[in-house]
N, C-alpha and C positions, 0 to 999 in steps of 0.2 A: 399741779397741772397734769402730773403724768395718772393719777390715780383716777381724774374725771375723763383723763380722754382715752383711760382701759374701761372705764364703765359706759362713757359715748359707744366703744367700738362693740361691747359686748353688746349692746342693744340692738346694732346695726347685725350683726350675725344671728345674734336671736330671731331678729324680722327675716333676715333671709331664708333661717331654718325653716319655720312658720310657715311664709308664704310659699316656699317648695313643698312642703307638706298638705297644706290646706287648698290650694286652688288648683283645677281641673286641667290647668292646662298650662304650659312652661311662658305662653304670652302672659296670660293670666298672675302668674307666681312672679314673671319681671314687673308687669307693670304695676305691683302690690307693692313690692317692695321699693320700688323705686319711690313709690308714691309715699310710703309709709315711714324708710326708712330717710327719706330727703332733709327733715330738719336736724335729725342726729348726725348726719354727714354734711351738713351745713354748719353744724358748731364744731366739729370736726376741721371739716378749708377754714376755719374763722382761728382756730387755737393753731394749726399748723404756720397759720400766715402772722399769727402777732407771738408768740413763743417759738421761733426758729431753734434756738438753739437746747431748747425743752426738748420737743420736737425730733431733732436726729436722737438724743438718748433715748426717746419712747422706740425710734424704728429698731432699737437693737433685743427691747426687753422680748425675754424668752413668752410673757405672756399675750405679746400682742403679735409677736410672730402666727402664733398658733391660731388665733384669732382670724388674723388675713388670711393666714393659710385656707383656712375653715371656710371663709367666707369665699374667697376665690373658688375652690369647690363644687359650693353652692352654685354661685355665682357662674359656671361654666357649667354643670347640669341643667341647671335655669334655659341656659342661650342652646345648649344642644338641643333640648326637648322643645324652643317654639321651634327652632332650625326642623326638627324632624317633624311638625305641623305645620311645616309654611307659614310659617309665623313670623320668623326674623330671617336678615342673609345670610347669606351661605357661608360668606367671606366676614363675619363678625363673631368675635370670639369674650369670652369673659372677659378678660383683660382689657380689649377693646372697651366694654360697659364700664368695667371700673377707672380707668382711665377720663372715658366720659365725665362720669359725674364728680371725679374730681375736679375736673376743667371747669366744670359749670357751676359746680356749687363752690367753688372757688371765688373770695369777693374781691369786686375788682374798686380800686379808688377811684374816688371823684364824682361816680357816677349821681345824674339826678334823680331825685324824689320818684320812686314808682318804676324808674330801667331797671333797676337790680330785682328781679319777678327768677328766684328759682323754681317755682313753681310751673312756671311757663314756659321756662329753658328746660326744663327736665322735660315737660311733653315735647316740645321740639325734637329734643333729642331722642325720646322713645319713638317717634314718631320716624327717624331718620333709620333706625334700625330695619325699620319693617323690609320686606322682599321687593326691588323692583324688575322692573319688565326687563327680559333678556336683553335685551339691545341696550342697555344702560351698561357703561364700563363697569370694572371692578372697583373696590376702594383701593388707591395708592397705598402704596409701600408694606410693608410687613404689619402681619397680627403681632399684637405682644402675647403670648403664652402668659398663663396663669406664676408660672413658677419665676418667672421675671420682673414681677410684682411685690413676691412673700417677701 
């Protein structure tokens, strides 16, 4: 398990690398990745939720640290640069995103035939980042920092 789910992770920071590099613009470069990197991060919540105790030995290996590291990174250049386009809020940070999409691509029991749509949950959620109008509060409570994540 632990060998697929360092090749799941590689995959998912390869996409991150990529889409930071290739697309024009830091909305652009999230919303690729989110998109692209979704079902690797979905067999990812699926191996965390049925291998628990796999699972915390994978969080200590020195290769997958480096990997999250990596990817958080990313991951917070990504959110700075739509941040500085007006792209995303102000008050939402990498961690924040990563965060995100493990909640969501997280599978939940019992659910019926056709609820479980990560596909659909992920735009929601991209979609919840974007900027809104001044008069909307801030998001509750504290960012999580990147390095609170690794």
């Amino acid at each position: 398990m632990q060998a697929v789910a360092l090749e799941d992770f590689r995959r998912v920071a390869a996409c991150a690398r990529a889409a930071e590099a290739e697309e024009g613009t830091g909305w652009d470069a999230l919303r690729r990745f989110v998109g692209e990197a979704g079902s690797d991060l979905l067999l990812a919540g699926r191996l965390s939720a049925w291998f628990v105790a796999a699972w915390d030995s994978l969080r200590a290996d020195p290769e997958n640290l480096r990997l999250r590291r990596s990817l958080m990174e990313v991951l917070d250049r990504m959110v700075s640069r739509a941040q500085q386009e007006g792209a995303v809020r102000r008050d939402v940070t990498g961690g924040d995103v990563a965060l995100l999409l493990a909640r969501v691509l997280r599978p939940l029991p019992g659910l019926s035939e056709g609820l479980d749509d990560p596909e659909r949950h992920l735009a929601v959620v991209l979609d919840g980042l974007r900027p809104v109008p001044a008069a909307d509060p801030p998001l509750p409570g504290r960012p999580p920092a990147s390095g609170e994540l690794g």
